[in-house]
N, C-alpha and C positions, 0 to 999 in steps of 0.2 A: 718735256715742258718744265722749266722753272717751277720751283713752288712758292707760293706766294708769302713774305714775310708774314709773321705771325701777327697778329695786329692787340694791340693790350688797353683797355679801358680803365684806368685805377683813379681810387681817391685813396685820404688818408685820415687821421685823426688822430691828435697827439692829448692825452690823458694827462693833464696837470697836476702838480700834488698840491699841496697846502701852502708850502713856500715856495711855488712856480705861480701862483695863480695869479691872472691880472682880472683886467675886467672887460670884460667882452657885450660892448652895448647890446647889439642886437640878440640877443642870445637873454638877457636879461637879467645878467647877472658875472659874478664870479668864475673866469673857467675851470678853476678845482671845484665847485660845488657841483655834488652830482644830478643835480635838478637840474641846471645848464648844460654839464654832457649828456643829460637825457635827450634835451633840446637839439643838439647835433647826431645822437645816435640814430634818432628818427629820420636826421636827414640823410644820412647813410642807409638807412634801408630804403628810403626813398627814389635814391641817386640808383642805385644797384638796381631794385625792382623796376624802375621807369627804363633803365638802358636794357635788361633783359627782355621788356617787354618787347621791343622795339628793334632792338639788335640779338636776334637769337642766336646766333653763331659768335660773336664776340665774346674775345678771352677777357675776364671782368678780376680786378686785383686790388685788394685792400690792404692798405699797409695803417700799421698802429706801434704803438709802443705797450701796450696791456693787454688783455685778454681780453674781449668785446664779453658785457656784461648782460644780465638778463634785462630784459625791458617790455614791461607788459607781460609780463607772467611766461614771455619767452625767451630765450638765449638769444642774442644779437647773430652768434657765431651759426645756430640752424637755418638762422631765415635765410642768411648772406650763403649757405655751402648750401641748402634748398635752391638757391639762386644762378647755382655753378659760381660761386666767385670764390676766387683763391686767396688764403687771409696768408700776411706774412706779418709775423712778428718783427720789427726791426727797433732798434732803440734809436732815440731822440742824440744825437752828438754834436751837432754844429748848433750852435748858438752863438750869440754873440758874447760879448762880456758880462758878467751880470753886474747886478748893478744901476745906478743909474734909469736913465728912460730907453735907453737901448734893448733894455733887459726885456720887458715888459713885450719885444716882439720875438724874442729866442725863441718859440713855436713854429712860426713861420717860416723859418730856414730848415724845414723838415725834408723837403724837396730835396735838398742836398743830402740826406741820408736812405734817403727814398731812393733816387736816383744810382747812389754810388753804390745801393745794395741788389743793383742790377748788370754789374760789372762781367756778371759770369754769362750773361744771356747772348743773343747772338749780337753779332754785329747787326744786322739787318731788321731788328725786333723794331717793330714802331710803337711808340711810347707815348702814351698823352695820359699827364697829370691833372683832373680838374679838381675843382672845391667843391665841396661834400653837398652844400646849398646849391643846387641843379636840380631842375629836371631834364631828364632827356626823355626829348618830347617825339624825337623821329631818330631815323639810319643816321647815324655817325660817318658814314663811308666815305662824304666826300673831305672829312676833315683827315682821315687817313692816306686819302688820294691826295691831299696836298701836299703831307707829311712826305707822303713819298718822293716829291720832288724836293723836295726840304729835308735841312742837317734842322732846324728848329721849326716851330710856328708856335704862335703866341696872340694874344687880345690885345687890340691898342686901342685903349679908351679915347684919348683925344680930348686932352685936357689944354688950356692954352699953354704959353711958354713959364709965364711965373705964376699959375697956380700952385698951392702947397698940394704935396702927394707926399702925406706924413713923412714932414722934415726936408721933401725934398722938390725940385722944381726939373721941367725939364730943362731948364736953364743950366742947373747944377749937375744934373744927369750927363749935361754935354759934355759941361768939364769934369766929370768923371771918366769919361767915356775916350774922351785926349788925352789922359794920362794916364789909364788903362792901355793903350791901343797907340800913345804917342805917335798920332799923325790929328789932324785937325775936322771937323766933322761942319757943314757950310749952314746949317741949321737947327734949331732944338730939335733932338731926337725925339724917335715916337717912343710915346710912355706905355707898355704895357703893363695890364693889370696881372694881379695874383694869380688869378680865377683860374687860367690855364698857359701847360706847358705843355707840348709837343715837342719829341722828338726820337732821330733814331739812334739806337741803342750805339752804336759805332759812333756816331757823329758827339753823344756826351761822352764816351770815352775820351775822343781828343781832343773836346774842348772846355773839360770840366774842370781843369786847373784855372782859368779866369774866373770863371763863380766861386774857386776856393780863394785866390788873389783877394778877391775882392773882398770876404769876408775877414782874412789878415789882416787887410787895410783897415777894414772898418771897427773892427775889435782890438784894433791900437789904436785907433782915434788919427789917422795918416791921409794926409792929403787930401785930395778931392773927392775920395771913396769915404771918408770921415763922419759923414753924415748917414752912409748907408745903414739901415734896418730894415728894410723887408725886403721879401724875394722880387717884388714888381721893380723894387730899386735894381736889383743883380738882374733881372731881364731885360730892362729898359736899356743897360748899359752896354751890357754882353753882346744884344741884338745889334745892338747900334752897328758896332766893328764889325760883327758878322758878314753885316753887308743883304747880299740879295741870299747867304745861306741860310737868312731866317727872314722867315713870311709872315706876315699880319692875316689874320683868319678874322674877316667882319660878315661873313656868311652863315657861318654852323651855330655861333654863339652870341649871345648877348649878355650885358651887364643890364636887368632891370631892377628900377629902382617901383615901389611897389607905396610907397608909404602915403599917409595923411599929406605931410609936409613937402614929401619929393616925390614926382610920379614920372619917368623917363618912355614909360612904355607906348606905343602906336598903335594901330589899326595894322595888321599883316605882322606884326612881331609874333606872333603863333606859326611864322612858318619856321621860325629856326629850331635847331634842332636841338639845340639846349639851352635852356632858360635860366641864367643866371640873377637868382631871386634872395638879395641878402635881406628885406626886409620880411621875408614870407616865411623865418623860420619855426615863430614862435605861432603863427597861424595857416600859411595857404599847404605849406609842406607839410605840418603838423595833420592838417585836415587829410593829404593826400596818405597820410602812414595811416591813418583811422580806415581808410578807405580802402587800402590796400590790405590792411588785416581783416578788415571785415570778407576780403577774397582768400584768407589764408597766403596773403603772400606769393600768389600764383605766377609764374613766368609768361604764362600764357593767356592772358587776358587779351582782348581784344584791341589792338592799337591804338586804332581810328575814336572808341569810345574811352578808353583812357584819356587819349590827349582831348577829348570834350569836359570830363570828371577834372581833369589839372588848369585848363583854363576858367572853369567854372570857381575852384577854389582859389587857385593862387591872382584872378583877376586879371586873366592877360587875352585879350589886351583890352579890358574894361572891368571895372567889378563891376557888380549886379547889388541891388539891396540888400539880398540876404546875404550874402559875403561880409557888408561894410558894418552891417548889425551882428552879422556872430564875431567880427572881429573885435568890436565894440567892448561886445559882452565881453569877448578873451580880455581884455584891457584892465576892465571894471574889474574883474575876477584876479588877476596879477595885481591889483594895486592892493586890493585887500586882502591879500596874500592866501 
């Protein structure tokens, strides 16, 4: 019998210095100040701890550029190898040009160093990159069972043709994606979000010079790729050509929006199996790390009551009173620092 490619869960998180640092709304501040990376470190032990709980035989892989720091009176690096997760050191290299407003997304093309520092692995390795702001709330398996039939898979938001998706439109993505690909495409492309990349470890080997294309282009200011700055841009476009070797996954994941102002979540959005929660960092995830330590970080918590504690805190798919009043309080208490 065949043995089964190996299957890899990973996030990542890229450590800004003082004159890298932009400004990261949701997060609450500055990405150099370390009060803000405290804010994302939490969600990495979050992301880790929720998919162990859930996926206990899953190979789990953290890529960084720095050394994961103490947080809460614990080392980031014990909770995550408590976890069985495999940390790699890999340094930040693709950015785009600095400078300018370009500059300000150079973090985000981490994926490309991530990725290309997996060059040595098998051919056959399945690969999915997601963002640190997750919960995984259930088995991953059938997003690996897709992958399997697929060289990529990806999130397609499903934004209309000329909405802005920082700097760019799927209108502009298309003619990106005809001059990448020089053959012509009969409709705006689907726009895939950041949040997640899938793929197998063979299939980025031979198709990872277009994502480097594309960043040349874009870091001379060239063509129709001229506009590119984020990685959702280099997916949107790459997929596009691919054709049917890359698949849209609107199953295993969601993009929920959580906030006062914007609220995208449903009734049954608790069945998917990872909750992508950009508004929940500075509260529902934050609550889910208090919660989590209060278990000592345990792998083996109970599923079923986990994912009742995650939708209790992060609001999905409703908040409850005391959720909207302790967020409140979080609010009152950041404003008066």
């Amino acid at each position: 019998m065949q043995d089964r490619p190996q299957r890899v869960l990973a996030t990542s998180f890229i450590t800004d210095t003082a004159s890298e640092g932009t400004i990261f709304p949701s997060a609450g501040g500055n990405s150099a100040d370390s009060r803000v990376q405290a804010v994302y470190w939490r969600c990495i032990v979050v992301f880790f701890n929720s998919a162990r709980i859930n996926n206990p035989g899953l190979t789990l892989r953290f890529f960084t550029n720095t050394e994961p720091p103490e947080l809460d009176g614990r080392t980031v690096r014990s909770i995550l190898e408590g976890l069985g997760v495999e940390i790699r050191i890999v340094a930040l290299t693709h950015r785009l040009v600095e400078g300018g407003e370009k500059s300000s997304w150079g973090n985000v093309l981490y994926f490309l160093d991530v990725l290309d520092s997996q060059l040595d692995e098998p051919d056959g390795q399945l690969f999915v990159l997601a963002d640190c702001d997750v919960v995984v709330a259930r088995s991953v398996a059938p997003l690996f069972e897709m992958l399997g039939q697929s060289d990529f898979v990806g999130y397609v938001v499903g934004l209309p043709a000329n909405d802005d998706i920082n700097g760019m439109t799927r209108t502009s993505l298309t003619q990106a994606a005809v001059e990448l690909f020089d053959r012509s495409f009969p409709e705006p492309v689907l726009d895939y979000g950041g949040e997640l990349l899938g793929t197998r470890i063979g299939a980025w080997k031979q198709q990872r010079h277009l994502f480097h294309r594309l960043l040349e282009d874009a870091g001379a200011g060239k063509g129709a790729a001229a506009d590119v700055r984020t990685e959702e841009h280099m997916f949107s476009i790459v997929f596009a050509g691919l054709g049917e070797a890359a698949k849209a996954d609107m199953s295993v994941l969601k993009r929920m929006w959580t906030s006062r102002q914007f609220n995208t979540v449903q009734p049954g959005d608790e069945r998917f199996a990872m909750w992508h929660l950009p508004a929940e960092k500075r509260y529902g995830l934050k609550y889910l790390y208090e919660h989590l330590k209060r278990h000592d970080f345990r792998p083996d918590l109970d599923p079923d009551e986990f994912r009742q504690v995650a939708m209790k805190e992060c609001g999905i798919p409703s908040k409850r009173v005391g959720k909207v009043l302790r967020d409140s309080l979080v609010r009152v208490q950041m404003m008066v620092g």
